[in-house]
C-alpha positions in Angstrom: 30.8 30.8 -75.2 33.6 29.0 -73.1 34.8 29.9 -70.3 37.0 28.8 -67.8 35.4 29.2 -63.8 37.9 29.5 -61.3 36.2 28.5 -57.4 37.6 29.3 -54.2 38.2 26.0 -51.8 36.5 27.8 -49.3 33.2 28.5 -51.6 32.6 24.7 -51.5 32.8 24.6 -47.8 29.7 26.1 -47.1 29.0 28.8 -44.7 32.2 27.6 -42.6 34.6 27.4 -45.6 35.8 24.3 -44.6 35.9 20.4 -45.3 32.8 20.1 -48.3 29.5 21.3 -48.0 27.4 18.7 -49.6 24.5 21.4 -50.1 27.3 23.6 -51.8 28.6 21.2 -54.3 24.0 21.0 -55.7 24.4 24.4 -55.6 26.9 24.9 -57.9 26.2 21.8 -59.8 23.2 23.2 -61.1 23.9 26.3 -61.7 26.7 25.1 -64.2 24.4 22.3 -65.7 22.1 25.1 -66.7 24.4 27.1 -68.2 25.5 24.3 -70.1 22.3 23.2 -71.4 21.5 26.7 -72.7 25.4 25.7 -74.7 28.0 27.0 -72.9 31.0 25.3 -72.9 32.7 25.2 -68.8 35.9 24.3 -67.3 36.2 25.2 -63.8 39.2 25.6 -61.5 38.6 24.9 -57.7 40.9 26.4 -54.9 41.6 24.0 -52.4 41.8 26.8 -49.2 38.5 24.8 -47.5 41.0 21.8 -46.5 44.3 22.5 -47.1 46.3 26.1 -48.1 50.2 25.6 -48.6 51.2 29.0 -46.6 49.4 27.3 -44.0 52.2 24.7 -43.3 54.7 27.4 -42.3 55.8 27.6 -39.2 53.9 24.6 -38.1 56.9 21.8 -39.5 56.3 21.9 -43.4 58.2 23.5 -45.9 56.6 25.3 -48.7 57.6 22.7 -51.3 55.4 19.8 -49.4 53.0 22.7 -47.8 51.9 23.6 -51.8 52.0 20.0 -52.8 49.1 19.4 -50.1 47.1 22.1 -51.4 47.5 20.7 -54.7 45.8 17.5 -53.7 43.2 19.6 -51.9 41.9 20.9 -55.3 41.8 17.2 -56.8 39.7 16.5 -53.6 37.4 19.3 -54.1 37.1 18.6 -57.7 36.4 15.1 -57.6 33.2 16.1 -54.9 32.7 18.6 -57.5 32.9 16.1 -61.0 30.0 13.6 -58.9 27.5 16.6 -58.2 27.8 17.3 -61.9 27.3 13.9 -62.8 24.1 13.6 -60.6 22.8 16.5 -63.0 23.0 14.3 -65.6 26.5 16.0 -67.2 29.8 14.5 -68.3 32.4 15.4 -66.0 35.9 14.8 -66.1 38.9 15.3 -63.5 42.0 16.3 -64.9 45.3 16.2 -62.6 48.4 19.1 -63.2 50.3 15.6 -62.4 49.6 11.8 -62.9 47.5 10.2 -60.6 45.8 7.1 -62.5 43.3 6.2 -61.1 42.1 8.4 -59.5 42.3 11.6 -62.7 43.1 11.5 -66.2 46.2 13.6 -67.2 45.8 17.1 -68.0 46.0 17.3 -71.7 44.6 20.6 -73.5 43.2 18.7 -76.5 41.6 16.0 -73.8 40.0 18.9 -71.7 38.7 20.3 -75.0 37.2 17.2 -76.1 35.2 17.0 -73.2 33.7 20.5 -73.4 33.0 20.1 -77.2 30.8 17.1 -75.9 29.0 18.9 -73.5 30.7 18.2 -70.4 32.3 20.0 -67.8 36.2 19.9 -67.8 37.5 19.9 -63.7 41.3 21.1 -63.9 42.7 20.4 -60.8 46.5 20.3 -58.8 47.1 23.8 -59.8 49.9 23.6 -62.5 51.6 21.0 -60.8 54.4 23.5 -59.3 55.1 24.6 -56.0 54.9 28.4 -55.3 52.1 28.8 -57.6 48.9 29.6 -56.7 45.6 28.5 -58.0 45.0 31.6 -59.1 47.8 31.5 -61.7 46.7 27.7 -62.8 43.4 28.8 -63.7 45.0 31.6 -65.7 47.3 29.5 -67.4 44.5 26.8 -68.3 42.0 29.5 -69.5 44.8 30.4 -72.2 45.5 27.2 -73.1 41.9 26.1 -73.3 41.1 29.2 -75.7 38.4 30.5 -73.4 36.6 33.5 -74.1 36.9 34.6 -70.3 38.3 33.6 -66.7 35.5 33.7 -64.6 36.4 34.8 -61.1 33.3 33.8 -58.3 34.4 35.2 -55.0 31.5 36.0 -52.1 31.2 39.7 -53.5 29.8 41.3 -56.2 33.2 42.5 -58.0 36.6 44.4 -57.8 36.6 47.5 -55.3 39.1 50.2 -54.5 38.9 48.5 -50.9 37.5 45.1 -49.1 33.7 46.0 -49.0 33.6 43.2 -46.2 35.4 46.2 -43.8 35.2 49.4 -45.8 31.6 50.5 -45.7 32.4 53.3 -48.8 34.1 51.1 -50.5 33.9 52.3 -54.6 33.0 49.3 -56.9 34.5 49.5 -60.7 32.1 48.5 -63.4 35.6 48.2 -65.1 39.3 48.2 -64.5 42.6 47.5 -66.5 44.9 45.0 -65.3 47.6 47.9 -64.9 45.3 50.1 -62.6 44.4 46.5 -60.5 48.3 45.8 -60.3 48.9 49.8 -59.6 46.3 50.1 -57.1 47.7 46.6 -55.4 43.7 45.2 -55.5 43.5 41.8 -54.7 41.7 40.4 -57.5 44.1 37.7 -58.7 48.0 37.2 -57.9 50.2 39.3 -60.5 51.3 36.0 -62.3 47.7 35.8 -63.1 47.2 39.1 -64.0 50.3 39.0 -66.5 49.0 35.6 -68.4 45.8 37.1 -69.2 47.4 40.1 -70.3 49.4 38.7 -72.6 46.7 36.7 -73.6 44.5 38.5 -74.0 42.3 37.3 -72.0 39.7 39.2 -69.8 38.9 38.3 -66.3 35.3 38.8 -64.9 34.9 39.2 -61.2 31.8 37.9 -59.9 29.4 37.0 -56.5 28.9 33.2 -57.5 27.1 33.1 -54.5 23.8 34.9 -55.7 21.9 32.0 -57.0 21.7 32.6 -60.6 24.4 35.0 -61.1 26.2 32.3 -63.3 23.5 31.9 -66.0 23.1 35.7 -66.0 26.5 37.0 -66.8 26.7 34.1 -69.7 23.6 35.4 -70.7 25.3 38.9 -71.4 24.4 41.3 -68.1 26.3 43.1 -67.0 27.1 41.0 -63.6 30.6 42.2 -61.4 33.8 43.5 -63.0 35.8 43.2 -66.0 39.4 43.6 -65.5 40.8 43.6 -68.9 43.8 44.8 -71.0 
């Protein structure tokens, strides 16, 4: 199976959600080195919220052109930390850059990331899709299609999509299942609507996960049934 994993910046900054957590990046590291041993093919996506967000520069002297282009570098950060905990487990891992930035990243390419997966490595797109006013969100949507992977993997801190945030509405209704038009309806923040409409079109579905729970990775590859499928 390949899939494309799409992490939140602040998921790699610990309990804080901010700066890198080295215990964070092991954490993670393994859990997609095992999942790759048992032959799943991973590309992952990392936010880049836990040291910069673009929206964050408004109002405090940037524009949203330069604010965006910070974040975009915050991703390659993230996903460099991200590329040597992998390689510590033994794994190929590659950086791949939205924009050129030899040294530091190879080129995104879709036949280079591919490559890489077909080995058995780990793929790391980062800088978003190398356009302000696009979130991350919409790059890892964009690279799942282009990648041909069988599903966008969505790890978030809870355990799916729900009619409200379960983090301050106590009956809070989880969906086992939801179409992208009832998440776009119901305005439920699961991924922006650019997102949304590229796997649509796709089609291709997004699962919404806790990537938190130790193990939860390995499982839903496995086939249980682990958080929500937002699909077509």
């Amino acid at each position: 199976m390949r899939v494309l994993l799409k992490l939140s910046g602040e998921s790699l900054g610990g309990d804080a959600g901010k700066g890198i957590d080295s215990e964070s990046l092991k954490s993670y590291a393994a859990e997609i080195a095992a999942a790759v041993r048992e032959g799943h093919q991973i590309a992952v996506v990392n936010g880049g919220g836990n040291i910069f967000r673009g929206l964050q520069g408004l109002g405090k002297g940037f524009d949203r052109v330069n604010g965006d282009r910070m974040g975009m570098l915050a991703t390659v950060i993230n996903s460099i930390g991200l590329a040597c905990a992998l390689r510590s487990e033994g794994l190929e891992a590659e950086v791949f850059t939205a924009t050129p930035m030899q040294p530091i990243a190879r080129y995104y390419r879709k036949e280079d990331a591919v490559g890489v997966l077909e080995r058995g490595g780990v793929a790391l797109i980062s800088g978003g899709t190398g356009n302000p006013f696009f979130t991350t969100d919409s790059g890892a949507a964009l690279r799942a299609l282009e990648i041909q992977a069988d599903a966008l993997l969505k790890g978030t801190r809870v355990d799916g999509v729900y009619n409200a945030d379960p983090e301050k509405v106590r009956d809070a209704v989880k969906y086992d299942d939801i179409t992208f038009t009832k998440a776009l309806s119901d305005h439920l923040k699961v991924m922006d609507a650019t997102a949304f409409a590229l796997c649509e079109q796709g089609p291709i579905p997004i699962i919404v996960f806790n990537v938190e729970q130790k193990g939860n990775l390995g499982r839903l590859l496995r086939g249980e049934k682990i958080g929500t499928i937002v699909h077509a």
